[in-house]
N, C-alpha and C positions, 0 to 999 in steps of 0.2 A: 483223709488222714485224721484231722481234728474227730471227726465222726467217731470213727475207730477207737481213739483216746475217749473220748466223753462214753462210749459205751463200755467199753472195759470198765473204765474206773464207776461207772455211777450204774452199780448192780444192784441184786437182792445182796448178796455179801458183804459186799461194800454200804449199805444203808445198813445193815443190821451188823456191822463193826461199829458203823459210826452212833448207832442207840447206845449202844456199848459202853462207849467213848465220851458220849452224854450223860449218863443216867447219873442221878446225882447233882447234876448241874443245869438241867432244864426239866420242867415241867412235864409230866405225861397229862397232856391238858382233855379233857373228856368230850365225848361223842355225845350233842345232844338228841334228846332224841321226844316229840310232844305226843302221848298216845292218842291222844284224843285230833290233833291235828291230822295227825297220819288216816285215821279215819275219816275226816271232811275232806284230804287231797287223795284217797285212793291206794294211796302208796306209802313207803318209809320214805321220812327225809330225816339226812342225820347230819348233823352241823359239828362240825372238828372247832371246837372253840377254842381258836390262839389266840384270840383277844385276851384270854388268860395267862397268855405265859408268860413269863420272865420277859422284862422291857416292854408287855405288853402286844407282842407278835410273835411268829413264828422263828422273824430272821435270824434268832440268835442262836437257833441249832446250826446254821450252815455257817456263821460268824467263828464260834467258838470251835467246831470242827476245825474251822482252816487255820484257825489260829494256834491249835496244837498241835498240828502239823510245822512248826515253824523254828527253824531253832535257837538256840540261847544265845545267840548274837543277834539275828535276827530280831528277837520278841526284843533288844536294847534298843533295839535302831526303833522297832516300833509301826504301825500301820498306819495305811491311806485307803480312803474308797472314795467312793463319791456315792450317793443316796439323796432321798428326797423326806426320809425321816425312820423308818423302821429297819433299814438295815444300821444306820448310823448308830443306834441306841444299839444295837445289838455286838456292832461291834466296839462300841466303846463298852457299854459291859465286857463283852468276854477281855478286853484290853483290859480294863479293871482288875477281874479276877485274875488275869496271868501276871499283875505286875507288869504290864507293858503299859504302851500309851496308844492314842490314838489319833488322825486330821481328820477329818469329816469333812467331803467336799461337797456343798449343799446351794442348791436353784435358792437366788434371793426371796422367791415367793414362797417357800416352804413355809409351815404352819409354826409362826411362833412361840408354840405349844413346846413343838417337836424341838426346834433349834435351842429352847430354854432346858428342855430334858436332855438332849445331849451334852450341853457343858456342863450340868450337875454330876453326869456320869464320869466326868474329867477330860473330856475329848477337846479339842479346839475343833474351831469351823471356820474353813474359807470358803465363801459366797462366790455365787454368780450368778450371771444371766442367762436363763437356760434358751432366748430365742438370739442370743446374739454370738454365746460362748458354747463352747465346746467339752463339758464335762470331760472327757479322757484328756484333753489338753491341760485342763488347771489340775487333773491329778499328777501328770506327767511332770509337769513344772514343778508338781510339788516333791516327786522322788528325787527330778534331779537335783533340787537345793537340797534335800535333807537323807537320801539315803533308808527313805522308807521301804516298807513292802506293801504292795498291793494286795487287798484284799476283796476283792469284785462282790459287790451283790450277791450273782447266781454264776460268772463264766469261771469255774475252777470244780473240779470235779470232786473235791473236798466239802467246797460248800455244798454241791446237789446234794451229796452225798445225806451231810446231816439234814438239808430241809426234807429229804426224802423220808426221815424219820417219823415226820407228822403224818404223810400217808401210808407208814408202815402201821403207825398207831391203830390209824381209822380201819384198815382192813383187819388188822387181829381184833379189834374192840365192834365192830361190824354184826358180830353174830350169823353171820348167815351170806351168802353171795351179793356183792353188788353191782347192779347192774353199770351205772355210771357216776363217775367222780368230776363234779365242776370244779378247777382252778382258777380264782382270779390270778391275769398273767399280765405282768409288766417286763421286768426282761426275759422271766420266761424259766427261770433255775427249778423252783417248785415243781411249776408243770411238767416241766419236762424228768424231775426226777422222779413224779409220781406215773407219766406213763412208761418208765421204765418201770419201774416197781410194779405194777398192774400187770406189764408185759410179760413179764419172770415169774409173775404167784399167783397172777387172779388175770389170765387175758382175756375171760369172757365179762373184764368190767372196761367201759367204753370213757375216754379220759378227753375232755372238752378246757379249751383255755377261753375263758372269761374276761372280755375289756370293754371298759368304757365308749359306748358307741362314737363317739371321735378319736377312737386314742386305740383303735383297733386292729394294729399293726401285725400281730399275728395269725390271723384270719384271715384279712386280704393278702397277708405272705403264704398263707398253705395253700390259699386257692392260685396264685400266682406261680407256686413251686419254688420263688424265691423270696429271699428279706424285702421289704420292702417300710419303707422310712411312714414317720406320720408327720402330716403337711402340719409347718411351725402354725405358731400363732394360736393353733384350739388352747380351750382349755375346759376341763373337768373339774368335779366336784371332788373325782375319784384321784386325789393329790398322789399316793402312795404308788399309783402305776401308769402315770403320765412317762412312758420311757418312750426315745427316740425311734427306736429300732430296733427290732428282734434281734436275742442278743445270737452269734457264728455258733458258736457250740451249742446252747440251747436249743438252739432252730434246727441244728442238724438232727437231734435228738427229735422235739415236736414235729414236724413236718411227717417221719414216717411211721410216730406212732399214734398222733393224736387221732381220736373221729371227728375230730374238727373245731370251730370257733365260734363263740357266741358271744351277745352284745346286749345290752344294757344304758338304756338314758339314764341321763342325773335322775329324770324325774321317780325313773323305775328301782335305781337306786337310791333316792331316800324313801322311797314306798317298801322296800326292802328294811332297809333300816329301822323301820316304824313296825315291822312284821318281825323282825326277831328280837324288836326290845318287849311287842306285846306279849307275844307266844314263848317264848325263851327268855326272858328278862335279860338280854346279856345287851352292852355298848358296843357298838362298832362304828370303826371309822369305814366315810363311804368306801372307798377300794376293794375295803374286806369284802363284799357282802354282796358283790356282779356275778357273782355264779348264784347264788339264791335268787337276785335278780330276775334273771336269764330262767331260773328257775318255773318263778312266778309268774314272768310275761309267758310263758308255754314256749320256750324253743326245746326246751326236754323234756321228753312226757316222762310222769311220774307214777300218773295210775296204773296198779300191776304192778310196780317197780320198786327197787331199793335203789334211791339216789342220794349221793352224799355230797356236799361244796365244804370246802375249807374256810373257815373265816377267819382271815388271815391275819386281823391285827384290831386292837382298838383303840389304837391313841388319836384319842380325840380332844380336846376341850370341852368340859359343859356346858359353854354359851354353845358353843357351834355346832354340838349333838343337837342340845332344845332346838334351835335356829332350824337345821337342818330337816326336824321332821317336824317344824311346826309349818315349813312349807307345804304347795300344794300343786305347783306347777313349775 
């Protein structure tokens, strides 16, 4: 039934209302593209740079979609989500721009960076401990004291809706057929609203979810046929999609459209990192950057091909960029 719902609403129509519904207020952030590169790897690679957009990621098209979906009593009471740093920023912008407010319910080990950029935005944060607490429980707590609304990361089909924008982007700005589209996936909204969108306009392009080789939760759920949790305790470099568990509507979406799951180490993720500041001059935080990754170690061939990854966010630090790709193992 959830299935049913998440496909209706998270169509080609439905992501090109919610451009719509955007334009103006987010970033049409550009496809890069290195010629000279493309000819040492064989193939096109074309990088969707949302490290440029507005707040610095992508989150803030599926933020501000569900947040004008909301209405004028509602936007007083005001929003809750919970996040690890890029959807927070994004909805406390869109909460900015409506005249609303926002909670921000954030893992204590969130990047300092991040938690500092959200309260400039005007948001409050309430902390916790992501191996002992229960993220849906401290947001829960927090509707019921305060009479918020929830605004999920990726489970509402308002927000697929808008993040689906960015792979609306990449296929019209594409030029030409693409064979496959890498997503880094943490709970999963993105991905799952760009293999919808691929499935509806362009099915002969093959749509892969990208994670942190500990933190790979979608992958061993497609090969299992069910969600399946990631054992506490790891932890990555890849801050931004450390999520617990494929998110019910996402997964129902991912599972019958993806062509599957690929993985990436920190090490092959800051070697990523260090490849699209040379070739592309652009910053990214690691998370962004596990489907170029994935790319680079060869889990998707690219010679002969047009392949495209999202790069989904660059809120970084510049100690922790330098740090990041000054390592070497």
């Amino acid at each position: 039934m959830q299935a049913d719902i998440a496909d209706s609403a998270v169509s080609l129509g439905a992501i090109r209302d919610a451009a719509r519904a955007l334009d103006g207020v987010v970033i049409r952030t550009p496809l890069l593209e290195n010629l000279d590169l493309n000819a040492m790897l064989g193939g096109r690679l074309l990088l969707k740079a949302e490290n440029m957009q507005r707040t610095g990621a992508f989150k803030i098209r599926g933020a501000y979609h569900r947040m004008l979906g909301l209405t004028r009593g509602e936007l007083k009471r005001g929003a809750v989500t919970y996040s690890s740093g890029n959807h927070a920023l994004g909805l406390a912008c869109a909460a900015q721009i409506l005249g609303s407010s926002a909670v921000i319910v954030m893992p204590s080990d969130a990047p300092a960076a991040k938690q500092a950029a959200v309260r400039a935005l005007g948001a409050e944060i309430v902390l916790y401990d992501r191996d002992t607490q229960d993220s849906a429980d401290v947001v829960a707590q927090v509707i019921a004291d305060t009479g918020r609304i929830e605004v999920p990361p990726s489970a509402h089909p308002q927000i697929m809706a808008g993040a689906g924008t960015a792979a609306l982007e990449v296929l019209e700005d594409a030029g030409g057929p693409l064979d496959a589209v890498l997503v880094p996936c943490g709970g999963g909204g993105l991905t799952a609203a760009t293999a919808m969108l691929m499935a509806e306009a362009s099915p002969e392009t093959q749509v892969f979810a990208a994670e942190p080789f500990l933190f790979d939760d979608t992958r061993r759920s497609l090969a299992a046929g069910q969600r399946l949790p990631n054992p506490k305790g790891n932890r990555t470099i890849c801050d931004a999609i450390m999520t617990p568990i494929p998110g019910e509507m996402t997964f129902a979406i991912n599972r019958d459209l993806l062509a599957g799951g690929v993985t990436a180490t920190d090490a092959e993720v800051r070697a990523a990192m260090r490849f699209a500041f040379e070739h592309f001059r652009i910053v990214t935080e690691p998370g962004a950057v596990v489907g170029l990754a994935a790319i680079l170690n060869g889990q998707v061939q690219i010679a002969g091909r047009t392949v495209a990854t999202m790069i989904t966010g660059g809120n970084i630090d510049t100690t922790r960029f330098a740090a990041l790709l000054g390592e070497t193992t």
